[in-house]
N, C-alpha and C positions, 0 to 999 in steps of 0.2 A: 504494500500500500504506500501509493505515496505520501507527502506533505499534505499537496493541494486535496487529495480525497479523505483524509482522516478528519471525523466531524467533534464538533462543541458542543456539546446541550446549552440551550437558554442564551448563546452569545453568537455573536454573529463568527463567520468562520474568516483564519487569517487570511489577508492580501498578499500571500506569498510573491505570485506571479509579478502583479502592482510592483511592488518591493524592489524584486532583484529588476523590475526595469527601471525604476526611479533611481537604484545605487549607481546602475552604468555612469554618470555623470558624476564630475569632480564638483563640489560642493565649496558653493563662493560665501561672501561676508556677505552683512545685510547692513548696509551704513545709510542713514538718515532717508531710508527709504526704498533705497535702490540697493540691488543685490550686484556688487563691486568683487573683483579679483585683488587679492591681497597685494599689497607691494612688494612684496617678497616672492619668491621662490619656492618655497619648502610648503610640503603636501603632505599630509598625516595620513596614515591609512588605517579602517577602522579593521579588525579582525573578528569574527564569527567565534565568541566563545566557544560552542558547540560544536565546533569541528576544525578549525583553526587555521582556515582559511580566509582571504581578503575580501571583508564585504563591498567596500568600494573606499573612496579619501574624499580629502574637502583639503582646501586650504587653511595653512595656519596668517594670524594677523603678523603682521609688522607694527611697531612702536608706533607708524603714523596715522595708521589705520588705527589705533587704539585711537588714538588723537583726533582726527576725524569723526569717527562715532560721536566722541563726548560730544565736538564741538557742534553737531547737529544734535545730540538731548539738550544741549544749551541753548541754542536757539530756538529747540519748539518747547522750551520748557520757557521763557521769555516772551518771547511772542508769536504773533496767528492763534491760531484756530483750534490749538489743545489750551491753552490758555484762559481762554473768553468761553472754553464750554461750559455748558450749565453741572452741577452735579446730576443733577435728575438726566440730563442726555450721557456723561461719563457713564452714567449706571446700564443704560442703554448699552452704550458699546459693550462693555462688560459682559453682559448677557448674551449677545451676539457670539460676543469670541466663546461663552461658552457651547450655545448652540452649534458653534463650528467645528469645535472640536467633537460633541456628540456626530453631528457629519461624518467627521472621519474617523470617527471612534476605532475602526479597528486596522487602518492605513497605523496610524499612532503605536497600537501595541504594537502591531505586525515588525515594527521598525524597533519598537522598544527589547522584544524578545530576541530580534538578532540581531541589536547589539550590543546587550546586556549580557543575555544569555539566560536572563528568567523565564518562564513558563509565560507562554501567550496566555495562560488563564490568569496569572498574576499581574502582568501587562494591563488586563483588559477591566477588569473587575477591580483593580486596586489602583494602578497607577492613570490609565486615561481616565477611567469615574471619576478620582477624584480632582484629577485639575480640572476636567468641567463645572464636578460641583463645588469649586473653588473659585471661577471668575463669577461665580454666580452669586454664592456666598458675599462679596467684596464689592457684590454690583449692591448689593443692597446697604450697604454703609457710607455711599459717598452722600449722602444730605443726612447721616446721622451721627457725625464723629463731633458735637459739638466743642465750641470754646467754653468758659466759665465770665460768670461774673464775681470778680474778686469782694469780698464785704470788709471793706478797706474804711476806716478810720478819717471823719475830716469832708471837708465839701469837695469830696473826690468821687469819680467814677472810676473802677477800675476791670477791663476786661481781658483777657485770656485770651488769643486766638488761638487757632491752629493753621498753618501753612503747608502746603509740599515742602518736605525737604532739600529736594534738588533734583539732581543730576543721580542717578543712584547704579551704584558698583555692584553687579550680582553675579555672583560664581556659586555653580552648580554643581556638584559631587554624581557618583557614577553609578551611583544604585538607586535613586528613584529620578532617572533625569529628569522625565516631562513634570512628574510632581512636585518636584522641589522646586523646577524654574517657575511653576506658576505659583508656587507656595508664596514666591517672592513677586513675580510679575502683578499679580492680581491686586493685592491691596497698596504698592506701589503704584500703579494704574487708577487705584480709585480714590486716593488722596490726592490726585493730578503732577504725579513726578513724572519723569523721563530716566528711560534705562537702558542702561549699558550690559549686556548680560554675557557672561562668560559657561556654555557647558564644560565637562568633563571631556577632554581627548581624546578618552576612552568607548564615549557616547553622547555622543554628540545629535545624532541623527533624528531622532525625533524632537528634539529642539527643532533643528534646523525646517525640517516639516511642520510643526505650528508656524513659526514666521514665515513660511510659506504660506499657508491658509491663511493666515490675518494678513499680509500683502494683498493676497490675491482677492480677499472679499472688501479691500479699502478700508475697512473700517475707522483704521490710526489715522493720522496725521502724520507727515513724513517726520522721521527723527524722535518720534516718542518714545519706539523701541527700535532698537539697535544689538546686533547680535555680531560677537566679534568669536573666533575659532582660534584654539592652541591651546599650548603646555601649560604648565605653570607660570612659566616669565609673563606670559601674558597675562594673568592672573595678578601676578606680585606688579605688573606694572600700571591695571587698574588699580592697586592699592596703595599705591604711594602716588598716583596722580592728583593734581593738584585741583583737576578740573571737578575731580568728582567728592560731591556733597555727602554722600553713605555709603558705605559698605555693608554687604550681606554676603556673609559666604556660609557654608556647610560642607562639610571635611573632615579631614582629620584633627588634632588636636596640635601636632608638630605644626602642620602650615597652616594653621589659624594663631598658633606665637608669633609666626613671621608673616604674618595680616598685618598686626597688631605692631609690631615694628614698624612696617612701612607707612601704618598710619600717622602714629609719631613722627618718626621725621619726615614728613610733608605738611600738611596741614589739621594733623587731628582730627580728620574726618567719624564720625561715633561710627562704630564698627558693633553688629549683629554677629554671635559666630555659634552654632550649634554642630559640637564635635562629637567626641567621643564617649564612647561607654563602655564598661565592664560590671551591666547591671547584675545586681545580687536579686535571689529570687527563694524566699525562703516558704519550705513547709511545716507546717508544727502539726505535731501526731493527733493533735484533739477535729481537726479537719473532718469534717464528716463524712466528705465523698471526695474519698485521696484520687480515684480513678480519674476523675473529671481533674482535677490539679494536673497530676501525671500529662494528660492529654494536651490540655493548655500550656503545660511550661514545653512539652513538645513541640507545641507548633508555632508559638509563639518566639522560637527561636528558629526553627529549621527551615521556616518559608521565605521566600526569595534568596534562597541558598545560605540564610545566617547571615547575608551581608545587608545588616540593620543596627545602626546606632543605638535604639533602646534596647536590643535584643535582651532576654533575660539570661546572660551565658553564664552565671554563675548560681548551681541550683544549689540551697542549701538542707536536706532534708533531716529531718531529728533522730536520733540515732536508732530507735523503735521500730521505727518506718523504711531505713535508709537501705535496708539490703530490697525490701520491695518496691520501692521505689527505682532504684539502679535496675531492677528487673525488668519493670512492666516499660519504663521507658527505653529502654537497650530494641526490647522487641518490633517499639515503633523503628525506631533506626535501620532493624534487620530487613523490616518490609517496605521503606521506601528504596523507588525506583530513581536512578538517576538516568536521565537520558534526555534527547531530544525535547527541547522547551514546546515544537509541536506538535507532538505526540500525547493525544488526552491522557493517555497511562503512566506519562510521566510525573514524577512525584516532585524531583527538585530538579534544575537547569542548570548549568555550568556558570563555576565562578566567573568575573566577568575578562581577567585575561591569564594570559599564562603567569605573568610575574606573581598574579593577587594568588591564582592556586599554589606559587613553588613559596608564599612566605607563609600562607595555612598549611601546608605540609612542612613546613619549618619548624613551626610551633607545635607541632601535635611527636614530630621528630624530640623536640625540646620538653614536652612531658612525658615522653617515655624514658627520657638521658633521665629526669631529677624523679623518679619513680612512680607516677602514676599509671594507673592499670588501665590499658583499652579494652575498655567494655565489649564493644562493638566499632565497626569501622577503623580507621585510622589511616587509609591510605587513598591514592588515586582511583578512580571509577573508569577501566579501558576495556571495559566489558562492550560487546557488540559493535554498536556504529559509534560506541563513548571514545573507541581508541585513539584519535587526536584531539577530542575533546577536552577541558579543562573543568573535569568533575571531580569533586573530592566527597568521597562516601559521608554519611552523616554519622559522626563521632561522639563517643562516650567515655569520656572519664569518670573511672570511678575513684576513691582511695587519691582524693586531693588534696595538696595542703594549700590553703588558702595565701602562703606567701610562696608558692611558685608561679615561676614565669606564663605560664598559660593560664592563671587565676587571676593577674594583676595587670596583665596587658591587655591591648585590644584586639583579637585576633581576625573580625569580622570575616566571617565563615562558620560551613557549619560542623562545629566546636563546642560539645558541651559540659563543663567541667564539674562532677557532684560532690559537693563537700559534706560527711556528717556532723553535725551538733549535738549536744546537751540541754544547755540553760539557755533558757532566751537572752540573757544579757551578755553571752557568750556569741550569740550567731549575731544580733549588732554589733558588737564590735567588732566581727568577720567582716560583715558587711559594708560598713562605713571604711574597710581599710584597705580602701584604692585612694588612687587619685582622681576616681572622676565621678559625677553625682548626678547621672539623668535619667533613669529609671532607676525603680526597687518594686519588689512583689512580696506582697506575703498572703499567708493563707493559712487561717485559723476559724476553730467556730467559736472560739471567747471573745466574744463585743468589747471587752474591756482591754484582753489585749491583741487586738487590732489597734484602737485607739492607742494604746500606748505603744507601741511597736513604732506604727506609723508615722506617731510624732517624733520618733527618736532618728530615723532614719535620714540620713543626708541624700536626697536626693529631690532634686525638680517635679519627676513627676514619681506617686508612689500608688503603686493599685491593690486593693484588697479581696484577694477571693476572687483576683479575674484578670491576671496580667495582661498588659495593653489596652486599656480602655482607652481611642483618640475620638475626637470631636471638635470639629472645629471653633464651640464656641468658650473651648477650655483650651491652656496654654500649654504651648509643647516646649522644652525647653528645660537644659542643667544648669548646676551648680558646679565649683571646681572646676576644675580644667575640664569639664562639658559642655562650656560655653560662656555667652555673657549675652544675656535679654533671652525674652519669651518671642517665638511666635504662634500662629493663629490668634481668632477671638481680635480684641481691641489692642491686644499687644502686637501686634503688626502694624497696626494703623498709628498705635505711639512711634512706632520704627522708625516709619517712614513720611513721619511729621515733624516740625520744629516748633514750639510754641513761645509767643510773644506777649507781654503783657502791657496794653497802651493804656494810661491816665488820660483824664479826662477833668481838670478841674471847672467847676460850676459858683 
């Protein structure tokens, strides 16, 4: 059977065909409007996790082409016609782009799966859902992000505005592209900025297919969004540029330090950064239906191959519980399929390049050296048509100590390390002893120590009895070296606003 004949239930089925003829083409910048050939030379080619061949290239930016871009978000962010629009018409376009993208809803995964390498059903259902139901989200807050009236002292008036921020710097990480660019585009869109948006190298492509669609339906204004392609320099030289008003990026934690440098020395622009994690995810034996736990802290790490910032990769289970636990979960591990992201039978998709699989098989290398016990998995997946693929089986450590290297670092993959406990005041202080604070889980049936667990826990976001609860109108976003600022909800809209406060004496 091939690709194009194997079916979805309930989803529309992938554009394979679409796809590989849209790749034939080298892939240009999108500068103040118009899709321009980089000033340079140098061509990136995107590679086919799933099989590890060349899915097709795009050009990388040049320094001047970074410069260009800005200098048209600066100009439509100044004057014309993005400027002088009403909120209530902003909200308008908003809805549209999301419309557009339901349009092409499955052009979008089709592009996202090969060249990710996650599952078209993960594509389809999580990541293009949700950036449509994000421009939509953000359409509806541009006439509700009010200012304040200050209650100021004296025959004074004192009111609060809110403005655009600017010009605004967005770098996009390589495991939820289209959703994280709209994570960021959307409510920077609807507070009336201009943006400068950088994908991931790695995947780029469905990016670059939305500013295709919002070109081709006119929607924008020329220059509102700008889309510039490449490595990291291109990245670190939005971030020290001088032109741009905010930074937003999401990545690692290493090149979100040196964000945060580059800010510094140029102009201090406020910088957004949601990194990394090494979430703890803890079970307590009074749990009433450990099975339903079990199942949840399974998937809630192992889908889109573990390469997920809150993932919960640190389980922690009570010592009573911990040899069943390491059981019933090893067996989910035994029975997922790696293979083919479109093949409905497939369970998990290939990491997204070969470097990201040879440093997850470094790490798991690295907890068998300081003594941990492989449960299940541990190795490469070159079973069948996986043989040039970049799959790495779904891993279980059991008999961990919570200060080795594969317990304290970020492995993003799927890696899952089980620690036993004792005393509650024993598994927090397991848990709080990373360096990074953006997810925690626990799961208990005592009401009282939920509340008290939960409160103790250093982390941004903490879920009870249901790891991963998101919503857009609650705040995603760590502590510690996990970042710095919230987004969704109004905590985006603070982002990607500056607030002024004008007197008025009477």
């Amino acid at each position: 059977m091939t690709q194009e004949t194997k079916q979805f239930e309930g989803i529309e089925q992938p554009k394979l065909e679409w796809a590989h003829e849209w790749l034939k083409t080298t892939k240009k910048l999108y500068i103040n409007g118009e899709w321009v050939d980089s000033s340079g030379e140098k061509v990136i080619e995107s590679i086919n996790p799933a099989n590890g061949e060349v899915l097709g290239d795009f050009q990388s930016a040049e320094m001047q082409d970074v410069d260009a871009a800005i200098q048209g978000a600066r100009t439509a962010l100044e004057q014309g016609s993005w400027k002088e629009m009403s909120r209530k018409d902003r909200g308008k376009v908003l809805r549209k782009i999301s419309a557009l993208i339901h349009e092409h809803h499955a052009e979008l995964a089709t592009l996202e799966a090969l060249d990710n390498g996650k599952l078209y059903t993960e594509a389809y259902n999580d990541d293009v859902q949700e950036a449509a139901d994000l421009f939509e989200y953000y359409a509806g807050w541009t006439d509700k992000y009010y200012g304040e009236n200050n209650p100021v002292e004296g025959n004074f008036l004192s009111v609060t505005t809110r403005d655009p921020i600017g010009v605004c710097g967005q770098i996009v990480p390589f495991n939820f592209p289209i959703q994280m660019a709209v994570l960021k585009l959307s409510p920077a869109l609807s507070m009336g900025n201009t943006v400068v948006l950088k994908p991931a190298d790695k995947t780029s492509y469905s990016v670059i297919r939305l500013f295709e669609i919002i070109d081709e339906a006119g929607v924008l204004p020329k220059g509102v969004i700008n889309l510039v392609l490449g490595d990291g320099e291109v990245g670190s030289y939005i971030s020290r540029h001088m032109g741009i008003d905010k930074l937003s990026f999401t990545g690692s934690t290493h090149v979100g330090k040196q964000l945060i440098h580059d800010s510094a020395n140029s102009n201090l622009k406020p910088v957004t950064l949601e990194l990394g994690g090494k979430s703890p995810n803890i079970i307590f034996s009074d749990f009433p239906d450990l099975d339903a736990a079990i199942e949840r802290s399974f998937f809630g790490l192992f889908t889109h191959k573990g390469e997920k910032c809150s993932a919960p990769t640190r389980l922690f289970a009570q010592r009573e519980i911990y040899d069943e636990v390491v059981e019933k979960i090893a067996e989910y591990a035994k029975n997922y399929k790696c293979g083919d992201p479109f093949d409905p039978a497939s369970d998990q998709g290939a990491q997204v390049s070969k470097q990201h699989m040879e440093s997850i098989l470094n790490y798991i290398e690295s907890g068998k050296e300081q003594g941990a016990r492989v449960v299940v998995g541990g190795e490469r997946d070159t079973t069948g048509t996986n043989a040039n693929g970049y799959f790495v089986r779904p891993t279980i450590f059991a008999e961990v100590d919570n200060k080795m290297k594969i317990a304290q670092e970020e492995i993003f993959g799927p890696v899952l390390c089980i620690i036993p406990f004792d005393k509650e005041e024993e598994v927090i202080q397991m848990a709080n002893d990373t360096i990074y604070g953006l997810g925690a889980g626990l799961w208990t049936g005592d009401t009282s120590r939920a509340h008290r667990v939960a409160n103790q826990l250093n982390a941004g976001m903490v879920f009870v009895n249901r790891y991963g609860c998101y919503d857009f109108a609650s705040p995603f976003g760590g502590m510690k070296q996990s970042g710095w600022g919230k987004e969704y909800a109004v905590h985006s809209l603070q982002a990607f606003t500056k607030s002024k406060a004008i007197w008025f004496a009477y």
